[in-house]
DRENPA-3360 file (N, C-alpha, C; in nm, 2 decimals, always signed):
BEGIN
1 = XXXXXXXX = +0.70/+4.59/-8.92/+0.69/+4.64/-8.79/+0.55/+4.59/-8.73 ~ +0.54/+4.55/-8.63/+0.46/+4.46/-8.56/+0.40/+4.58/-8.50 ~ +0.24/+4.57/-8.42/+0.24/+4.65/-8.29/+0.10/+4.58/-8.26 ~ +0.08/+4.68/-8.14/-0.07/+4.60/-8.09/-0.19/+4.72/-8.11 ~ -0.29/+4.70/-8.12/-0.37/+4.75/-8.13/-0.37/+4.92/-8.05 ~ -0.34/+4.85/-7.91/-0.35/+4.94/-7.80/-0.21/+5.04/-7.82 ~ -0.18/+5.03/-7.90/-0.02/+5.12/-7.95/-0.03/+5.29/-8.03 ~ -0.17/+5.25/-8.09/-0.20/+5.35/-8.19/-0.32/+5.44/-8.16;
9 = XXXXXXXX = -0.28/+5.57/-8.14/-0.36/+5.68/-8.09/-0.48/+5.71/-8.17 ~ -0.59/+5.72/-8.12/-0.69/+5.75/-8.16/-0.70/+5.90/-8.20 ~ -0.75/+5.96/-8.31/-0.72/+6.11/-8.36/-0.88/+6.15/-8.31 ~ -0.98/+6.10/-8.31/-1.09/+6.12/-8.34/-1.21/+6.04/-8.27 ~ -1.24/+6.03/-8.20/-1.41/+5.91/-8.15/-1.45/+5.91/-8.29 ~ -1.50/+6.01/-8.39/-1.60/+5.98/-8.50/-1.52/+5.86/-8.59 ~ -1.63/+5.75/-8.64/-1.60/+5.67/-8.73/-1.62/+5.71/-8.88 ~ -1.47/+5.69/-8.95/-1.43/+5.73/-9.07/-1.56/+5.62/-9.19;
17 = XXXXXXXX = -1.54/+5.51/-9.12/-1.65/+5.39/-9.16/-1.68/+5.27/-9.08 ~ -1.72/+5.16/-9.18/-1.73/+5.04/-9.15/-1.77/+4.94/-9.19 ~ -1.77/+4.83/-9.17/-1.82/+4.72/-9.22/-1.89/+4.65/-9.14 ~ -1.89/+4.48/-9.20/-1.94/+4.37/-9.06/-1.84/+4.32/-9.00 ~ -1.71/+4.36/-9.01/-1.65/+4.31/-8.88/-1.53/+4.41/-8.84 ~ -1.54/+4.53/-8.87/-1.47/+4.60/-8.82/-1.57/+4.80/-8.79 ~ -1.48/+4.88/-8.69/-1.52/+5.00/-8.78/-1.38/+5.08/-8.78 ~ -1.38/+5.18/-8.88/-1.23/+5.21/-8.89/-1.26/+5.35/-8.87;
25 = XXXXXXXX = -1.13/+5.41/-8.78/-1.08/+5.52/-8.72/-0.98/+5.62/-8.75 ~ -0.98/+5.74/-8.76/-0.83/+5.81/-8.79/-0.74/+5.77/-8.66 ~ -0.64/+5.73/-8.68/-0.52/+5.74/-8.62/-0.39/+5.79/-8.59 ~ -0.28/+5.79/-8.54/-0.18/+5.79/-8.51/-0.12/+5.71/-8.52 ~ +0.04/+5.65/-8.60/+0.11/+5.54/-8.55/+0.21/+5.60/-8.39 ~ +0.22/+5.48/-8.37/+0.28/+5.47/-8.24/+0.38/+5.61/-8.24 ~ +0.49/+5.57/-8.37/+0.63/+5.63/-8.36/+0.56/+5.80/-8.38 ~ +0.47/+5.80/-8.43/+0.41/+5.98/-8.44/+0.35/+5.99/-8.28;
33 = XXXXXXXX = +0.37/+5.90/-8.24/+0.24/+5.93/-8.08/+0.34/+5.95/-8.01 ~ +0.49/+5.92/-8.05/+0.61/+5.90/-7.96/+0.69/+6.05/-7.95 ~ +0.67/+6.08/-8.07/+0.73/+6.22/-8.11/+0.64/+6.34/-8.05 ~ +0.50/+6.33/-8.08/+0.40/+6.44/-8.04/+0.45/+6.40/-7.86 ~ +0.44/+6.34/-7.79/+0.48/+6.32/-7.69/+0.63/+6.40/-7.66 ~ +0.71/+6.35/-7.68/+0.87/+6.44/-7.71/+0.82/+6.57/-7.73 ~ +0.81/+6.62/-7.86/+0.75/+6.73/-7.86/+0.68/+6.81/-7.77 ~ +0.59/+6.79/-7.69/+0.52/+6.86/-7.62/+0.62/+6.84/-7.46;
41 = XXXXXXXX = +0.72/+6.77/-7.46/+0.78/+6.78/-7.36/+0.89/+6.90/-7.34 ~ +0.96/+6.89/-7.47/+1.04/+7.02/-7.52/+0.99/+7.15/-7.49 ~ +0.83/+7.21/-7.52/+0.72/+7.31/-7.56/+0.74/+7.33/-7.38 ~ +0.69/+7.22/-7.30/+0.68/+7.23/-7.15/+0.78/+7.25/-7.09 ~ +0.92/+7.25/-7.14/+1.06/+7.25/-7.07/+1.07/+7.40/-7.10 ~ +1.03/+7.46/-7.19/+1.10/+7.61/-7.28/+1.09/+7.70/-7.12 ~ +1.21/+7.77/-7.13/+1.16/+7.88/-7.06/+1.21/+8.01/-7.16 ~ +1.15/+8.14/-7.22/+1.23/+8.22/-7.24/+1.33/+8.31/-7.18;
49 = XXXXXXXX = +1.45/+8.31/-7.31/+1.53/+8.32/-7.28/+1.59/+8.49/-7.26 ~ +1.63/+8.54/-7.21/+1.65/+8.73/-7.26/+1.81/+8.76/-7.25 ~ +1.88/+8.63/-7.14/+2.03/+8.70/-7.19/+2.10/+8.56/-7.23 ~ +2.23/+8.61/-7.26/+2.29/+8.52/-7.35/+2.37/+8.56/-7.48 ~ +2.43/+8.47/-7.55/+2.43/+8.54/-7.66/+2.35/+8.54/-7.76 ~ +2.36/+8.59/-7.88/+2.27/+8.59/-7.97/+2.23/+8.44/-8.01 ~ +2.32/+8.36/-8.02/+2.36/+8.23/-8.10/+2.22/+8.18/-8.01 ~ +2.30/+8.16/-7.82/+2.19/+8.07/-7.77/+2.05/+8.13/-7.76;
57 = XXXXXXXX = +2.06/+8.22/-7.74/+1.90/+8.27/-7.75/+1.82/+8.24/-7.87 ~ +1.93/+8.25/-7.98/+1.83/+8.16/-8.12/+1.80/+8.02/-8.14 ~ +1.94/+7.99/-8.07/+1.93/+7.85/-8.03/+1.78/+7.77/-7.96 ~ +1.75/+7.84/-7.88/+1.64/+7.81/-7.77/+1.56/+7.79/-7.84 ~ +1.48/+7.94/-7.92/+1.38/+7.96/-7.95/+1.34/+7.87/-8.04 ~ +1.48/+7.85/-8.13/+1.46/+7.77/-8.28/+1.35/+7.64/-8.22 ~ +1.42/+7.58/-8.11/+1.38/+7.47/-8.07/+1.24/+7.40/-8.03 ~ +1.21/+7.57/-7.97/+1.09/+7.56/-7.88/+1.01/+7.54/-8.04;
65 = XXXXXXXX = +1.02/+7.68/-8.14/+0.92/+7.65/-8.26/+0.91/+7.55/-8.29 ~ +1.03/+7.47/-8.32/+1.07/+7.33/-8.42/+0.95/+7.18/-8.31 ~ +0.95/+7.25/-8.19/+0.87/+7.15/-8.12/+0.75/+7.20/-8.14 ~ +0.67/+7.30/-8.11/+0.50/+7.34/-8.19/+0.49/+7.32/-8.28 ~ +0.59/+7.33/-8.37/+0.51/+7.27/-8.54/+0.55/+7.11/-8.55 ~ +0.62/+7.06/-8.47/+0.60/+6.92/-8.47/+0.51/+6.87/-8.43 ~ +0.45/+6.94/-8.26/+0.35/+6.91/-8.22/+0.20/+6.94/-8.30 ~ +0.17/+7.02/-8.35/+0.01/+7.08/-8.45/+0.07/+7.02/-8.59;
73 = XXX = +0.16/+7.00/-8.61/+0.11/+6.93/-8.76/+0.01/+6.83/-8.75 ~ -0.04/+6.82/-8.85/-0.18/+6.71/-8.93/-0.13/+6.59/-8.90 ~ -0.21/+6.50/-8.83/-0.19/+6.38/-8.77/-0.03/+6.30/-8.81;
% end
């Protein structure tokens, strides 16, 4: 899998290290920058729910959680 530089999210300004021709950074790959993105789109769509039936109301909820802990997991 190929990418560009400019693909991969920065976790951090502080430098992890470095050398003489580079300095190296915590990151993100793309496809995790793609998801935290999705994710927080889900979180921003939720509205709670109060009627319904049981099913969808769990339904909802399940979703909204399954999107905050996708979104705050560790890089």
């Amino acid at each position: 899998m190929e990418s560009l530089k400019s693909d991969w999210e920065r976790v951090s300004p502080t430098k992890l290290g470095g050398g003489g021709q580079s300095d190296v950074y915590l990151v993100r790959t793309p496809k995790r920058t793609k998801k935290r993105i999705e994710s927080l789109a889900a979180i921003n769509r939720h509205v709670p729910i109060t009627t319904g039936t049981a099913e969808s109301i769990a339904q909802a909820n399940l979703e909204y959680v399954e999107a905050i802990g996708e979104y705050t997991r560790a890089t």
